[in-house]
N, C-alpha and C positions, 0 to 999 in steps of 0.2 A: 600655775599660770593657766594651763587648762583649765582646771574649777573655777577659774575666774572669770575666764573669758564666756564660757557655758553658760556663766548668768546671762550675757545679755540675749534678749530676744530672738536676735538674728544669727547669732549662732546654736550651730548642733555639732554636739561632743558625741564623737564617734563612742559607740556603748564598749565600756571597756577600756577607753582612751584609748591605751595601746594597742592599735588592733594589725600592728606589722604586715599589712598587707605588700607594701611594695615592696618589702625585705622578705619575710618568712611565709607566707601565704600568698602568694602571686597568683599560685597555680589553681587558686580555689574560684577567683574570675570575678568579674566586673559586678554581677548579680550578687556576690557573697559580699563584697565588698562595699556597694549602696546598703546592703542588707542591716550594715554594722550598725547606721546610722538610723533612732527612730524617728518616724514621723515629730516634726513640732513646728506647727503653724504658725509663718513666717521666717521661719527661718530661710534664708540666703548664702550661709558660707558656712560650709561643713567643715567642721573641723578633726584631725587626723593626729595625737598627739603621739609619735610611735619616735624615738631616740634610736633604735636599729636606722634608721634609715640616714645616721649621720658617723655612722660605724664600719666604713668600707675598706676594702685591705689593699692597701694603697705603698706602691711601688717596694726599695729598698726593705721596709719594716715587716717584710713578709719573711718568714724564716722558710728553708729548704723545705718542699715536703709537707706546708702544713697546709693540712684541708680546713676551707670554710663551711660554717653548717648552709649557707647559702648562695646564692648568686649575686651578692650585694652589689658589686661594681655597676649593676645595671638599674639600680636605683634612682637615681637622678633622672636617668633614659625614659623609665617606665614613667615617671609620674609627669615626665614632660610631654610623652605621650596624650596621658586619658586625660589630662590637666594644664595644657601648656600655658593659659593663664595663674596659676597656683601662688598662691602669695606663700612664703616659707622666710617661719621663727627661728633664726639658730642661735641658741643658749651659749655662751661662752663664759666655761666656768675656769678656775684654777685647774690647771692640765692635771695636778695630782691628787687634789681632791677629787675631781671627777673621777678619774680613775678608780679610786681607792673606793667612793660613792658604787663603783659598777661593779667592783667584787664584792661589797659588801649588798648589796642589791640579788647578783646570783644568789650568796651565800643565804640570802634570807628566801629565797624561793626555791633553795632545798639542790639547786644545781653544782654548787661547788662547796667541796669539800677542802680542799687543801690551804697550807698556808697563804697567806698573798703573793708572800717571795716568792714562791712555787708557781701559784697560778699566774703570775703576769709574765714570770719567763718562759710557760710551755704554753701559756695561750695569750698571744699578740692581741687577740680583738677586745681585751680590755683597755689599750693602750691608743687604741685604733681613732677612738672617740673623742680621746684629747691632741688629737693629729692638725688642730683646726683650721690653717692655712691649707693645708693640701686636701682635707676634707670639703670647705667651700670651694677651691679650685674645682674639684670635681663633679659640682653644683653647677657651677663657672662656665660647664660647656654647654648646658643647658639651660639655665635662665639667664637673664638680664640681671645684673646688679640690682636693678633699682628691683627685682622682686624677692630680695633677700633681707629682711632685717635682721640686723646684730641685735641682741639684745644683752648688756651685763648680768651677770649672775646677783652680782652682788647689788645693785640697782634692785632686782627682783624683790631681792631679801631686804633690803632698804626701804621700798615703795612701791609692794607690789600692784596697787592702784595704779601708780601712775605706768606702770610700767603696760600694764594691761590696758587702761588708755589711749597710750600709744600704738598696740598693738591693733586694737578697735581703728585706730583711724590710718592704721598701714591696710587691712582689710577694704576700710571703708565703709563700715559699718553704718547701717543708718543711724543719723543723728549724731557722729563721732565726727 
């Protein structure tokens, strides 16, 4: 969806996509962070395609004892912050395909080794991501509904034009 929306002229795709600022990189600062993004003439709405930032460790599902590699719960806060108009994409896929998608996603970036059965019961934050009702609640306290689009997963995979269309004219994209 990112490479898609990157075509059109008035956006600019953060170099990298993911570039986890508001979850993993905070501390690197406002300057690193426009940094990500290169210059492209005309462009109007910068885009941020980082999935950390819909991964936060959220109430009961936290086991005794377990450290997060971040400060995610202040996600939402921060971006409402530097951005409090921010239009925000959340993807809503099958709770266990995603899942399964995000161990298999470590395991190809060389982070996890163990079985599945292993890594999702000693580490929560792959589970965390398909939590989706209580992950937009936490969204919930900081924007306005109307600046949250749903989008289906399977719609994406269906028609990702039309889906990316839509997305164009939730931004408001010129000529969308």
């Amino acid at each position: 969806l990112a490479s898609l929306l990157a075509q059109h002229p008035t956006i600019n795709l953060a170099s990298g996509k993911e570039v986890h600022f508001f979850s993993a990189n905070w501390e690197k600062g406002e300057d690193w962070y426009a940094a990500q993004f290169s210059p492209k003439p005309g462009a109007e709405i910068f885009l941020d395609a980082s999935p950390s930032y819909s991964i936060a460790p959220l109430g009961s599902h936290i086991p005794p004892g377990f450290r997060f590699r971040d400060d995610r719960l202040r996600m939402p806060e921060r971006i409402a912050a530097l951005r409090p108009d921010a239009r925000l994409v959340y993807i809503l896929r099958d709770p266990i395909a995603r899942t399964y998608s995000s161990y298999l996603h470590a395991v190809r970036a060389g982070y996890e080794k163990r079985p599945i059965e292993t890594a999702i019961l000693e580490n929560p934050e792959y589970i965390f991501g398909s939590l989706y009702f209580e992950q937009l609640c936490h969204f919930l306290k900081h924007f306005k509904r109307e600046s949250i689009l749903l989008i289906n997963f399977h719609d994406l995979q269906r028609d990702p034009a039309a889906v990316a269309h839509r997305c164009l004219k939730f931004f408001g994209a010129n000529g969308e």
